[in-house]
C-alpha positions in Angstrom: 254.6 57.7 122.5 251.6 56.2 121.3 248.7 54.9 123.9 245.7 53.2 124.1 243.8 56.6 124.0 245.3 57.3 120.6 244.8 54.0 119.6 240.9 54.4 119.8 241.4 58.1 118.2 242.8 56.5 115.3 239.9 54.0 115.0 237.6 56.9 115.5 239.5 58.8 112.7 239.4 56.2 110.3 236.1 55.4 110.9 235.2 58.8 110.1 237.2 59.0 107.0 235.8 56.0 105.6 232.3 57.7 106.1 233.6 60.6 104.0 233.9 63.0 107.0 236.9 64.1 105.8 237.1 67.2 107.8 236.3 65.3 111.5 238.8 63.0 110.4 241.4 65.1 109.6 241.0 66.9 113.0 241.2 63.3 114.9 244.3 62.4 112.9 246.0 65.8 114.1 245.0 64.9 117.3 246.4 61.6 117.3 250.1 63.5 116.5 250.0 65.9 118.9 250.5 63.6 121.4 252.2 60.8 119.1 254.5 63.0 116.5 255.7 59.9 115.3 252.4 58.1 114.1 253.3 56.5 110.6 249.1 56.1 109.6 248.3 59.1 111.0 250.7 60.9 108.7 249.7 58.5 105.9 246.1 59.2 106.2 246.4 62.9 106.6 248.7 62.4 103.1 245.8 60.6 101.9 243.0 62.9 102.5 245.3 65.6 100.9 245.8 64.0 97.5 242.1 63.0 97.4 241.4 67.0 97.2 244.2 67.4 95.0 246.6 68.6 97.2 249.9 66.6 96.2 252.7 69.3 97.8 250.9 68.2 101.0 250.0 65.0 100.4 253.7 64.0 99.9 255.0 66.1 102.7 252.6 63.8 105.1 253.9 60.5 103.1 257.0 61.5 103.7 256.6 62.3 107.6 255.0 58.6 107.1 258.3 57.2 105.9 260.5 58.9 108.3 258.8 57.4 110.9 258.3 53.7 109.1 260.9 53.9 106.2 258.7 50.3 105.8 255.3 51.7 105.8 254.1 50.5 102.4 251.4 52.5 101.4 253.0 55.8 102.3 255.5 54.9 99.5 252.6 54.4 96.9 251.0 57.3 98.4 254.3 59.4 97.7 254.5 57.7 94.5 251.8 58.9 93.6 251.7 62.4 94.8 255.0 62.6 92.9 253.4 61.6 89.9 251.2 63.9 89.6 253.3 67.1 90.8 255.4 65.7 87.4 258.5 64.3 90.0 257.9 61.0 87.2 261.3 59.7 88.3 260.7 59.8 92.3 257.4 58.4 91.4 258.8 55.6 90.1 261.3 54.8 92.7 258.5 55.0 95.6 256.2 52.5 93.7 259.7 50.6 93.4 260.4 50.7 96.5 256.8 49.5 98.1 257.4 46.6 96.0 260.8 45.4 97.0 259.0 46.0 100.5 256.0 43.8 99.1 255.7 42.2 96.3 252.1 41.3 96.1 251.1 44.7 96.8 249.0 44.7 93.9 248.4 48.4 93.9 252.0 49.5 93.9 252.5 47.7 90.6 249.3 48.9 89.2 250.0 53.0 90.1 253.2 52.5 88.4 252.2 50.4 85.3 250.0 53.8 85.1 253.0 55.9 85.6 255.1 54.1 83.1 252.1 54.4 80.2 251.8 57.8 81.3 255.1 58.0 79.9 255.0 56.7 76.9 256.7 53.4 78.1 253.9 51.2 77.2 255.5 47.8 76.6 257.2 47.9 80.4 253.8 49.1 81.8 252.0 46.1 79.9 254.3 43.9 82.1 253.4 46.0 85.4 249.7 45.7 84.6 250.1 41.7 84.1 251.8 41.8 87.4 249.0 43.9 89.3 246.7 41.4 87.6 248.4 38.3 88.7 247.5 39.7 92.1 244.2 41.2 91.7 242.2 40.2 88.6 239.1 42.0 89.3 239.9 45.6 88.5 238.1 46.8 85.5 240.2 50.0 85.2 244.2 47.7 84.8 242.1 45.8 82.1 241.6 48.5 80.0 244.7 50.5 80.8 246.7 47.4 79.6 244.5 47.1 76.4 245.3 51.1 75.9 249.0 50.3 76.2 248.7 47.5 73.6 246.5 49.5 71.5 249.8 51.9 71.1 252.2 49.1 70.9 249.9 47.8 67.7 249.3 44.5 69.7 245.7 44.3 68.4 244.5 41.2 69.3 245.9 41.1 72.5 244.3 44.3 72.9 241.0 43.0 72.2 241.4 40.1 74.3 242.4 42.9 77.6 238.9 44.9 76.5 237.0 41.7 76.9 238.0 40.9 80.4 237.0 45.2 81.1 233.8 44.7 79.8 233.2 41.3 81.6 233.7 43.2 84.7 232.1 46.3 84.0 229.9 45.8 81.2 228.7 49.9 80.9 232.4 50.8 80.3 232.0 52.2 77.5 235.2 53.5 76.3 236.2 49.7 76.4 233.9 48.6 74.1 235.0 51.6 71.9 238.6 50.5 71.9 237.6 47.0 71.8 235.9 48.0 68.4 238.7 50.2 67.3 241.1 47.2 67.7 238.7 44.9 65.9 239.1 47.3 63.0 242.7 47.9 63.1 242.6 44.0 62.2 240.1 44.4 59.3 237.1 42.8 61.7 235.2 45.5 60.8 231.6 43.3 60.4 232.3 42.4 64.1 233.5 46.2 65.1 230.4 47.0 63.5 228.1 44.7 65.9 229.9 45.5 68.8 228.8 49.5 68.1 225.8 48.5 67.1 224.8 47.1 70.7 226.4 50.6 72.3 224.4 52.9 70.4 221.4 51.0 70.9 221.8 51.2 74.8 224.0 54.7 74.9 222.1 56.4 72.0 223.4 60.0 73.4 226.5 59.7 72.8 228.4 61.5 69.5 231.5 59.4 70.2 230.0 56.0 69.7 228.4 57.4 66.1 231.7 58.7 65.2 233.4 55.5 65.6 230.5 53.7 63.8 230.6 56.1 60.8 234.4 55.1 60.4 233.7 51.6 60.4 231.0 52.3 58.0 233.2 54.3 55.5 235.7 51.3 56.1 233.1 48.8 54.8 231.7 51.4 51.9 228.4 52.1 53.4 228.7 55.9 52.7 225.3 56.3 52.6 225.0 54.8 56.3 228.1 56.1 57.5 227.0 59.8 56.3 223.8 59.2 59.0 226.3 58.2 61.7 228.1 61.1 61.0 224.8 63.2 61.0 224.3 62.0 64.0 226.7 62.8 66.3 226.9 66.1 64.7 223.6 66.4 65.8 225.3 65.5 69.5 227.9 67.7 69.2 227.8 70.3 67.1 232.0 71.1 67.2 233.2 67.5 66.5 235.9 68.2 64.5 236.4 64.6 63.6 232.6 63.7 62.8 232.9 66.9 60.2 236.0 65.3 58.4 234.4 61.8 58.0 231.0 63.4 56.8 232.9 65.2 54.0 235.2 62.3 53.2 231.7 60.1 53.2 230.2 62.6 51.1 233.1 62.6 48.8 232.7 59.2 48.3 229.4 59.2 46.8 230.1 62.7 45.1 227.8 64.9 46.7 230.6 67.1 46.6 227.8 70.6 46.9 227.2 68.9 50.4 230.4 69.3 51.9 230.9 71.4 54.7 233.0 75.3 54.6 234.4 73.2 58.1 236.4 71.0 56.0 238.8 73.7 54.6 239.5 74.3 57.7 239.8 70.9 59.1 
């Protein structure tokens, strides 16, 4: 039976957690059910802290404990969801985050974990519609912006694509893999100038990075600037020394210009 005393042990626990003290919290939590076996959030947020250290077996044994004692306890449905999810249970997954969202609708985080889980899947075009309904709700996320541009990146809905990259970098302007799809899209629609300016400003802030080279020596073989798009490559060779990819388009630049003595013994291998 729950009390005031575990009441205030529960407060105590989760301030804890929230702190990061993991380990006192965990103990208060246990404390909290050996006296209340039932507790639904003491379950949940020993499920929690599980899954945060990767646990997931345990982490959906607690969310279910959760359930059995609240079958309407929310977030221990996403929380089973997403253990589930990442123990590869992709069907269970689903029907947790289904069934938090029958329970609540404008849990905004139930549809956003399983627009994840259906892209993880390869179902992009119903997780575009999961990510517009997470959005709807909570339009401030950085990470559901990109993941929906990633999902119409694979559908070939380009500029919609671009559009969903936008809103990630307005958020979180250093995301930087956004402004690399953001550019890739531009490209895939033949804006390569403007693909070009957007990689231009990333390798002028994020010059250590061989991805953002590699992307701007495609562009630049795109636009037949060999001779520039040979540097790029150069470049993040220079980076990263076993970029497969950056090899290839230096040989293809190279090519190209027919400095064919210059291409690399990689490339046969390629």
């Amino acid at each position: 039976m729950a009390t005031s005393a575990n009441s205030d042990l529960l407060q105590q626990a989760l301030a804890l957690h929230r702190r990061g003290a993991t380990t006192d919290a965990a103990a208060c939590y246990a404390a909290v059910l050996r006296s209340d076996p039932c507790n639904a959030d003491a379950h949940y947020y020993l499920g929690l802290i599980a899954c945060q250290y990767g646990r997931f077996a345990e982490g959906a044994e607690c969310a279910q404990k959760a359930l059995a004692a609240d079958d309407a306890h929310v977030r221990a449905h996403v929380l089973l969801g997403r253990a589930l999810s990442e123990l590869g249970r992709h069907e269970e997954g689903l029907t947790s985050f289904e069934r938090a969202i029958a329970l609540a609708p404008e849990s905004d985080r139930a549809h956003s974990h399983r627009a994840d889980l259906l892209s993880d899947l390869g179902r992009h075009a119903e997780a575009v519609e999961a990510y517009d309904r997470a959005l709807a709700l909570a339009g401030d996320r950085a990470e559901d912006w990109y993941n929906r541009g990633a999902a119409l990146d694979v559908l070939g809905r380009h500029s919609e694509a671009i559009a969903s990259f936008a809103h990630t970098i307005a958020l979180k302007p250093d995301y930087l893999d956004a402004h690399l799809r953001r550019a890739k899209n531009l490209s895939d629609i033949h804006c390569d100038r403007q693909a070009l300016e957007s990689l231009n400003s990333i390798s002028a802030t994020a010059p250590g990075l061989a991805k953002v080279w590699l992307s701007r020596g495609n562009i630049l073989i795109k636009l037949k600037r060999h001779g520039e798009a040979i540097a790029a490559f150069y470049q993040a060779l220079t980076l990263e020394p076993e970029l497969s990819a950056a090899w290839l388009g230096r040989g293809n630049a190279l090519f190209e210009v027919r400095r064919y003595e210059e291409h690399s013994p990689r490339m046969s291998v390629l």
